[in-house]
N, CA, C and O atoms as a MOPAC input file, in Angstrom:
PM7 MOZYME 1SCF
protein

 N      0.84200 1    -1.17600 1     0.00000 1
 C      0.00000 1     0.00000 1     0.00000 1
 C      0.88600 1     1.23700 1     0.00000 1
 O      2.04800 1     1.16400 1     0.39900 1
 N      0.34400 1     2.39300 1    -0.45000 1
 C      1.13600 1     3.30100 1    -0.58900 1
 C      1.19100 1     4.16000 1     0.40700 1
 O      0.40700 1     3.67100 1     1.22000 1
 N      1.62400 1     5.14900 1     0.87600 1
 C      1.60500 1     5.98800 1     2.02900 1
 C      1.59900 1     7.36500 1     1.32900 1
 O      2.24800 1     7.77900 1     0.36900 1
 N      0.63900 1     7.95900 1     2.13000 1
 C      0.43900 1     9.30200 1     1.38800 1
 C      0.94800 1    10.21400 1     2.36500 1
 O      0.53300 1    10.14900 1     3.52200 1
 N      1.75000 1    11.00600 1     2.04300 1
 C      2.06300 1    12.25600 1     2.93300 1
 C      1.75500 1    13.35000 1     2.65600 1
 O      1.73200 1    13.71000 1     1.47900 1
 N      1.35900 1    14.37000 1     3.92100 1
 C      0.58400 1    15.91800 1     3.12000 1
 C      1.98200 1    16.82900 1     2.76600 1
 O      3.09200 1    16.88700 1     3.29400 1
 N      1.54800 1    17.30000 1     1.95900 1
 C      2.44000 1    18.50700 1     1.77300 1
 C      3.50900 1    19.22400 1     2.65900 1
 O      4.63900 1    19.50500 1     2.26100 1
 N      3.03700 1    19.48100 1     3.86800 1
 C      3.41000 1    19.85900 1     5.20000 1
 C      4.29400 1    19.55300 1     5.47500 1
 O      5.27400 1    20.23300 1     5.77700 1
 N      4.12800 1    18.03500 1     5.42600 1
 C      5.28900 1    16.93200 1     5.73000 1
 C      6.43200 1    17.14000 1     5.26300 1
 O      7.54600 1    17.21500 1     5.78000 1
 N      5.98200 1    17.24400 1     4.03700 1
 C      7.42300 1    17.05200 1     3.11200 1
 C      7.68600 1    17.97500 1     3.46500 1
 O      8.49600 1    17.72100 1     4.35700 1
 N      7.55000 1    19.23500 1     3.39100 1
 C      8.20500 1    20.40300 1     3.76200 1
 C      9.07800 1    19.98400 1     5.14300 1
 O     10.28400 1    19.75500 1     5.22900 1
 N      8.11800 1    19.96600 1     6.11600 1
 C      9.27200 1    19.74700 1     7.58100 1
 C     10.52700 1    18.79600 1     7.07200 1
 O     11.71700 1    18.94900 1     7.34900 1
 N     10.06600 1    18.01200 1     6.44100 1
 C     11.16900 1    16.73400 1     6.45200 1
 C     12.42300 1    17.25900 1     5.48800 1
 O     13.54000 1    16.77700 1     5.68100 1
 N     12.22000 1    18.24000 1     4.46200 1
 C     13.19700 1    18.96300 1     3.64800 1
 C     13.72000 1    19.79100 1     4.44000 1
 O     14.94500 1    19.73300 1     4.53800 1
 N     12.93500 1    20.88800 1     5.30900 1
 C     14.17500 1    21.82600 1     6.09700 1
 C     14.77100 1    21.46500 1     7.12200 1
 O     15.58700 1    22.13900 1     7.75100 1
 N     14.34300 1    20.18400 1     7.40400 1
 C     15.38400 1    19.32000 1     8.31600 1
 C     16.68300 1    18.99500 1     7.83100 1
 O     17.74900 1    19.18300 1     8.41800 1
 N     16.44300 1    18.32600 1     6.34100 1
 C     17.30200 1    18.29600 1     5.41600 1
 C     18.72900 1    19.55700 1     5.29900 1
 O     19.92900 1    19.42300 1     5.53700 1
 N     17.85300 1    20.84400 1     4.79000 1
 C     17.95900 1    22.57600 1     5.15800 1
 C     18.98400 1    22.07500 1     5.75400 1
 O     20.06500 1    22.03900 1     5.16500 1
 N     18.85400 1    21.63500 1     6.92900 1
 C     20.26600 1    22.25400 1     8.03900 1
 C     21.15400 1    21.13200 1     8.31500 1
 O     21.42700 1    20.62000 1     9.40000 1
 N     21.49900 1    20.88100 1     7.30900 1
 C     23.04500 1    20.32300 1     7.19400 1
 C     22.46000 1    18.47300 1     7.82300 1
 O     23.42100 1    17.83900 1     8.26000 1
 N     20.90100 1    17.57800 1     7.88300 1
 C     21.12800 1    16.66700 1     8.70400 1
 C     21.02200 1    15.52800 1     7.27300 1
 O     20.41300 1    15.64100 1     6.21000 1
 N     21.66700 1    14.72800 1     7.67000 1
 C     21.44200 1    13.20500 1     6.26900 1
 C     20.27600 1    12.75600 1     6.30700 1
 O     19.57400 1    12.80400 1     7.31700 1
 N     19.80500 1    12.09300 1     4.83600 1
 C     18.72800 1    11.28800 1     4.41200 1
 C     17.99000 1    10.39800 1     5.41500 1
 O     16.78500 1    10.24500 1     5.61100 1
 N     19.44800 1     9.66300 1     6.19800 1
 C     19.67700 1     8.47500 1     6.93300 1
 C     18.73200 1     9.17100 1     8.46800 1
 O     17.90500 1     8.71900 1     9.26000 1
 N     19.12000 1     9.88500 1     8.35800 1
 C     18.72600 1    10.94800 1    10.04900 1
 C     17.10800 1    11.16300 1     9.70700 1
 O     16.17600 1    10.59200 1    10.27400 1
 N     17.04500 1    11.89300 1     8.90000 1
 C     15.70300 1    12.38700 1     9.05300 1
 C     14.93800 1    11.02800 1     8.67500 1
 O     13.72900 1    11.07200 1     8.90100 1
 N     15.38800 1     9.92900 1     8.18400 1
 C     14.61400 1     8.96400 1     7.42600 1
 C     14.13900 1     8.15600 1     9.36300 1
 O     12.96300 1     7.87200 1     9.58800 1
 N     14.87400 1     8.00300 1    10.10500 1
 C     14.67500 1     7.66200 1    11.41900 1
 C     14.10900 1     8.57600 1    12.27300 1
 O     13.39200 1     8.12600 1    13.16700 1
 N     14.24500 1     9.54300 1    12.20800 1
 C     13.84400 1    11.03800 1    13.00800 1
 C     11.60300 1    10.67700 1    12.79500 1
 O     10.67600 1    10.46400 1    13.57700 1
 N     11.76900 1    10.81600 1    11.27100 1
 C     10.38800 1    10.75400 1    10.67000 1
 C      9.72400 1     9.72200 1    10.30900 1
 O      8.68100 1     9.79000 1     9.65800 1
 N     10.16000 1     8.86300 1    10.62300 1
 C      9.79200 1     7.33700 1    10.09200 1
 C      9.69800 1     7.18200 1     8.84400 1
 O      8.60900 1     6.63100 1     8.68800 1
 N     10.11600 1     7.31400 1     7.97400 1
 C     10.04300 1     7.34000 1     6.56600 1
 C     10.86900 1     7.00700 1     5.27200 1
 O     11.44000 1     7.94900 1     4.72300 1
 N     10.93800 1     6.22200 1     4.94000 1
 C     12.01400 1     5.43600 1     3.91700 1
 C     12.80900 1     6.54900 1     2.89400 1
 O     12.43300 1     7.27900 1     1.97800 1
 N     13.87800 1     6.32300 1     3.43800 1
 C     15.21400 1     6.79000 1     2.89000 1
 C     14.85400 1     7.09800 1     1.20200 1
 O     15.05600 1     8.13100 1     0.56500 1
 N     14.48100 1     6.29900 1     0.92600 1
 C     14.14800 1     6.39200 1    -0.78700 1
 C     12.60800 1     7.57100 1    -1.75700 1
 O     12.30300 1     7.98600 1    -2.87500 1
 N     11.97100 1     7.60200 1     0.16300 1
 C     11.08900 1     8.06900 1    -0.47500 1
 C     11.10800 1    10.03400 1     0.07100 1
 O     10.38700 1    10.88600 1    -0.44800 1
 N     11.98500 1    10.25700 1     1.03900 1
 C     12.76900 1    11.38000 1     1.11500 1
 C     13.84000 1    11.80500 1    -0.09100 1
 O     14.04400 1    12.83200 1    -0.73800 1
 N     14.35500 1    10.60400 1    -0.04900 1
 C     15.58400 1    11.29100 1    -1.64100 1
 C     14.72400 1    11.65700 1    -2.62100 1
 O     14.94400 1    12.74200 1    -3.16000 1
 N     13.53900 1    10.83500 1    -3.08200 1
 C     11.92500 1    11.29100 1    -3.98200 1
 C     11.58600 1    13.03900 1    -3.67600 1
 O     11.44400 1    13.82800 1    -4.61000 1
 N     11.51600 1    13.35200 1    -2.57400 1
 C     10.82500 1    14.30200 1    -2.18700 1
 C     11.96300 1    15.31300 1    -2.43500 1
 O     11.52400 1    16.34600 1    -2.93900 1
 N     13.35200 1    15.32200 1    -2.22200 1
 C     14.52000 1    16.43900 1    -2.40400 1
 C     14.39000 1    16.78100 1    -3.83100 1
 O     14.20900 1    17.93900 1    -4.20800 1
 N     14.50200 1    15.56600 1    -4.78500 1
 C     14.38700 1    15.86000 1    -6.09000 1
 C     13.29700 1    16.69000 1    -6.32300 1
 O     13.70100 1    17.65800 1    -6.96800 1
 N     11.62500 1    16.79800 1    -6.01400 1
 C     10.98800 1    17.58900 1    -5.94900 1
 C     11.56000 1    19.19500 1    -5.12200 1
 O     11.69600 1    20.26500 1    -5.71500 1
 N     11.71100 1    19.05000 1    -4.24700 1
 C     12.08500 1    20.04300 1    -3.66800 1
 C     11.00200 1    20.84400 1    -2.49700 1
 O      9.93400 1    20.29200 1    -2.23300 1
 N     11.30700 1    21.93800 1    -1.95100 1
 C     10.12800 1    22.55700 1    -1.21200 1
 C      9.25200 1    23.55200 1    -2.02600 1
 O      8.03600 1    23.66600 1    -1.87400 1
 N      9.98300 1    24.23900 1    -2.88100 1
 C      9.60000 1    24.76800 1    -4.05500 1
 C      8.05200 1    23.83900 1    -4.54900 1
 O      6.87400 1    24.16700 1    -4.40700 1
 N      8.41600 1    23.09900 1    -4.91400 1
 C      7.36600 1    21.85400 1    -5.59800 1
 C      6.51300 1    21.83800 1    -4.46000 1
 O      5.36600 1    22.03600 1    -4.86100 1
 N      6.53800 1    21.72800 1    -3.50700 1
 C      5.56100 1    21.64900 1    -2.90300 1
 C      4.98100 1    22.22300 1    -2.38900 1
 O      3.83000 1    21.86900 1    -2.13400 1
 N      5.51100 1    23.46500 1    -1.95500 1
 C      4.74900 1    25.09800 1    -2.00900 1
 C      3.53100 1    25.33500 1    -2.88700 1
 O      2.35500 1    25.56900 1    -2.60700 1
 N      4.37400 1    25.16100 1    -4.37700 1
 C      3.03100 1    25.55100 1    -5.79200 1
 C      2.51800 1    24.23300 1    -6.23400 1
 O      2.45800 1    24.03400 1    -7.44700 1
 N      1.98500 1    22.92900 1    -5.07900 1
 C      1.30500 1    22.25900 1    -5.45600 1
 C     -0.74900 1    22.94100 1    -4.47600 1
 O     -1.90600 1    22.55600 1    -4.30800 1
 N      0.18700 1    24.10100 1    -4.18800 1
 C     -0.95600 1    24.68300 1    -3.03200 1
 C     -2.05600 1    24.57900 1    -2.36600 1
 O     -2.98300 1    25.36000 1    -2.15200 1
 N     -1.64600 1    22.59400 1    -1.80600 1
 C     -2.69900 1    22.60400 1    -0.66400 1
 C     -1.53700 1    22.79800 1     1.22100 1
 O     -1.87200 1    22.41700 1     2.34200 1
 N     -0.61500 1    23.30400 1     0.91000 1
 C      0.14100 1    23.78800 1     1.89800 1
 C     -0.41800 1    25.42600 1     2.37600 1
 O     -0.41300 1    26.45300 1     1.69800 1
 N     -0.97600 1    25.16600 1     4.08000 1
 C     -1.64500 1    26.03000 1     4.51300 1
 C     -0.43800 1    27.51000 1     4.42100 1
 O      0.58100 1    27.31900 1     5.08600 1
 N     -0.49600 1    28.71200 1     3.76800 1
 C      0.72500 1    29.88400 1     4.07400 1
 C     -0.01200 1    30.83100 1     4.94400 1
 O      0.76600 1    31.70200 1     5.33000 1
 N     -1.12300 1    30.98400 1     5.36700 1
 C     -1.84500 1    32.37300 1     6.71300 1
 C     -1.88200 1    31.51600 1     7.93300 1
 O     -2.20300 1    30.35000 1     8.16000 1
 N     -1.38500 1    32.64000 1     8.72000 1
 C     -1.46900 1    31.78100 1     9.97400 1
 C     -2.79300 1    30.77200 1    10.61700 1
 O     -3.86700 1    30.59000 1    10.04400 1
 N     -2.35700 1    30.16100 1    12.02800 1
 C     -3.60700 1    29.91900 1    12.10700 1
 C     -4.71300 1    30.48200 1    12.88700 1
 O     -4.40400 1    30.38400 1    14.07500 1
 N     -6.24900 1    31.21100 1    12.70300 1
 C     -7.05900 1    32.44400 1    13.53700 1
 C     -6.54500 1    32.34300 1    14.75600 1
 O     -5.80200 1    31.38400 1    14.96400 1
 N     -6.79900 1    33.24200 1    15.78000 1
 C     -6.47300 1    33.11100 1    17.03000 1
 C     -7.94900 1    33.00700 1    17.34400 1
 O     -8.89700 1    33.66200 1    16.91000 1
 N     -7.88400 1    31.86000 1    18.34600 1
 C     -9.20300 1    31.32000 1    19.17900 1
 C     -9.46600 1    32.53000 1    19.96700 1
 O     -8.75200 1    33.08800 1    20.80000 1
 N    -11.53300 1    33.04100 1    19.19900 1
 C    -12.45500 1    33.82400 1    19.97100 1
 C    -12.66800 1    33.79900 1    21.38900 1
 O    -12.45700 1    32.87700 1    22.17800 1
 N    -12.96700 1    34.56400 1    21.52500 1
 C    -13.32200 1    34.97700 1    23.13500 1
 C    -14.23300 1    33.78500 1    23.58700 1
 O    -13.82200 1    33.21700 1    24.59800 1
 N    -15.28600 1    33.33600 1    23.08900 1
 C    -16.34200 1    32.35800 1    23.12600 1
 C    -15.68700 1    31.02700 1    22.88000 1
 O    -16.38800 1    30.07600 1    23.22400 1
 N    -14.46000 1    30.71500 1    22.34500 1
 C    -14.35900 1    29.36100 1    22.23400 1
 C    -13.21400 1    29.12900 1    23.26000 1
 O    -12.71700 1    28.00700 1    23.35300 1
 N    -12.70700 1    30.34500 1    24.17000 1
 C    -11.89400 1    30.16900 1    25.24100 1
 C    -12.52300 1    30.19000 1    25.91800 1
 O    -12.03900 1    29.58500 1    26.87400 1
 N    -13.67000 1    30.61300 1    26.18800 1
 C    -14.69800 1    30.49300 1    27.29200 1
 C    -15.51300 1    28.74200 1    27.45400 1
 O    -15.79300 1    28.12300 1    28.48100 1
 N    -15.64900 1    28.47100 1    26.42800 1
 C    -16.10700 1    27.31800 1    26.20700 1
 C    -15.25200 1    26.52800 1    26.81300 1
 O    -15.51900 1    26.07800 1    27.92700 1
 N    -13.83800 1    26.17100 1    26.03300 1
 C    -12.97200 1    25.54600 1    26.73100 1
 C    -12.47200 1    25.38300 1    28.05400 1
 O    -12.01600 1    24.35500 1    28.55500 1
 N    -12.64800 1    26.84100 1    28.71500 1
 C    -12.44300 1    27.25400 1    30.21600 1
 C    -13.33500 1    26.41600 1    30.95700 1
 O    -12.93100 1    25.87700 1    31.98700 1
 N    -14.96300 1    26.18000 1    30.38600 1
 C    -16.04900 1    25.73100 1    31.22700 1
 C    -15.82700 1    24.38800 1    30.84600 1
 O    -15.91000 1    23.52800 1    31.72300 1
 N    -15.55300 1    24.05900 1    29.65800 1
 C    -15.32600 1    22.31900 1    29.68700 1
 C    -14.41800 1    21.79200 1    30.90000 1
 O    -14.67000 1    20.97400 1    31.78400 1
 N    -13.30000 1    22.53400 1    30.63200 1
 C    -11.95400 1    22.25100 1    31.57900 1
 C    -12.53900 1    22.09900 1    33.38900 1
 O    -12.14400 1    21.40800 1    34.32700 1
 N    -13.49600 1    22.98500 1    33.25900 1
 C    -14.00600 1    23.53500 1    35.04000 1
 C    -15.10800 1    21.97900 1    35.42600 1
 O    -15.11500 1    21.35200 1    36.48600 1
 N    -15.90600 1    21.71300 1    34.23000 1
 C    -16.58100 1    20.66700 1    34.30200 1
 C    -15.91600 1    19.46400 1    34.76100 1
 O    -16.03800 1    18.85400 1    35.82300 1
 N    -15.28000 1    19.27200 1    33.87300 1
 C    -13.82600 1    17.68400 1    34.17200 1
 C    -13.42400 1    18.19400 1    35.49600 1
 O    -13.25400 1    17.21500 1    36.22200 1
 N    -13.18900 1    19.32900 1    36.15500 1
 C    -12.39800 1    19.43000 1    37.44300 1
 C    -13.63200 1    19.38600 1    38.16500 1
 O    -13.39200 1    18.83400 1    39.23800 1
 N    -14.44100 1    19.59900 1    38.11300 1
 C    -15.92100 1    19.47300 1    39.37100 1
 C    -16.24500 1    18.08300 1    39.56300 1
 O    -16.68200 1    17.74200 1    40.66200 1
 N    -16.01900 1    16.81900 1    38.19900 1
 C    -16.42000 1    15.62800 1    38.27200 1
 C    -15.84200 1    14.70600 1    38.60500 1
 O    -16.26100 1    13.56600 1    38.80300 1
 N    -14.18100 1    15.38400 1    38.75400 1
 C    -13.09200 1    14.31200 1    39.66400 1
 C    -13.12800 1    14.51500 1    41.02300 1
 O    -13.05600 1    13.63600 1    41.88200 1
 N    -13.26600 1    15.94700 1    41.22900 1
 C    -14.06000 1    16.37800 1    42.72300 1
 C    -14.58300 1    15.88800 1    43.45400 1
 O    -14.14300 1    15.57600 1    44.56100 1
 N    -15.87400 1    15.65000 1    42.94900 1
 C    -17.17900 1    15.32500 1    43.21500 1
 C    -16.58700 1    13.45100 1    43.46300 1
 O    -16.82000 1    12.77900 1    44.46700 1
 N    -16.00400 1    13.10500 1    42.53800 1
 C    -15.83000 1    11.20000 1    42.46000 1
 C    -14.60500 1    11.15300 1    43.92700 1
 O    -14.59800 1    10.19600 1    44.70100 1
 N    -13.56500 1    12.46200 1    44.09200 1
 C    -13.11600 1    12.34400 1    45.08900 1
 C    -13.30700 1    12.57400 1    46.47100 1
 O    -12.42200 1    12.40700 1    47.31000 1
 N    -14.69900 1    13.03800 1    46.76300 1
 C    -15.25300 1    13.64700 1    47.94300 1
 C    -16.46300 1    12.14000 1    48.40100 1
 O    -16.90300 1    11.89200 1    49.52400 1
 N    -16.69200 1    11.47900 1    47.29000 1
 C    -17.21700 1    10.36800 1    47.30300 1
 C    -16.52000 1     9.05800 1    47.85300 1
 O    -17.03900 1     8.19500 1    48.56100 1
 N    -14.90400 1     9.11500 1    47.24600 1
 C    -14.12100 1     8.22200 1    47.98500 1
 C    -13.93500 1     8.62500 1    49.26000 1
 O    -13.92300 1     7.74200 1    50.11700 1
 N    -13.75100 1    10.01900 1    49.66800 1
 C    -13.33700 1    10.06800 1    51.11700 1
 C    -14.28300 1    10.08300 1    51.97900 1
 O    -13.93100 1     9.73700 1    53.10700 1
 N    -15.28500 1    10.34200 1    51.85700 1
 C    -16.35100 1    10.24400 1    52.69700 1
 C    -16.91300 1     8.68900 1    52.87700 1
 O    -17.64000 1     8.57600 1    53.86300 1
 N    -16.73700 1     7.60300 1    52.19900 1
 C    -17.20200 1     6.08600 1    51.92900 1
 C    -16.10700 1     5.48800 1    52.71700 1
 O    -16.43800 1     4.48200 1    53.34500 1
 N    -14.37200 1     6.03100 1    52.87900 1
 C    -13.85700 1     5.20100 1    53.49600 1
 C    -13.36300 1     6.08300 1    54.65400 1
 O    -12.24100 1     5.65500 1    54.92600 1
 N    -13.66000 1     7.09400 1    55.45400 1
 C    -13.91500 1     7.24500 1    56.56100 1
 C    -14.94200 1     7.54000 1    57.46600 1
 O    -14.70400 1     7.59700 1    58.67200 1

């Protein structure tokens, strides 16, 4: 079967390349066969830039409402280990 890698990928795995590290390195670093990194240099990062499903705008910064959300999820999970731990201590003393 074939293994598909996103765009992304290849990129990280080339400017790893970038800074002076071997085929051999990043092929262990990334799990990824030596042969199919030397594939991807010959393309280049170039190539995979203007195949343009590689995200280039950052990513939004999370709304006021979906940190709030998260805040109350987070508060929920801490009230229900609480609650399961006020249950153990009270049952065994």
């Amino acid at each position: 079967m074939k293994n598909i890698y996103e765009n992304h990928f290849k990129i990280e795995v080339l400017q790893y390349l970038g800074k002076g590290n071997k085929i051999a390195k990043a092929s262990r670093k990334f799990n990824v066969h030596p042969s199919t990194i030397y594939a991807w240099t010959q393309i280049g990062i170039e190539g995979f830039l203007s195949r343009g499903s590689v995200r280039t705008s950052p990513v939004p910064e999370p709304t006021a409402s979906t940190a709030l959300a998260r805040r109350m999820q987070q508060l929920e999970q801490e009230n229900a280990v609480l609650r399961q731990a006020a249950k153990l201590y009270f049952m065994y003393s």
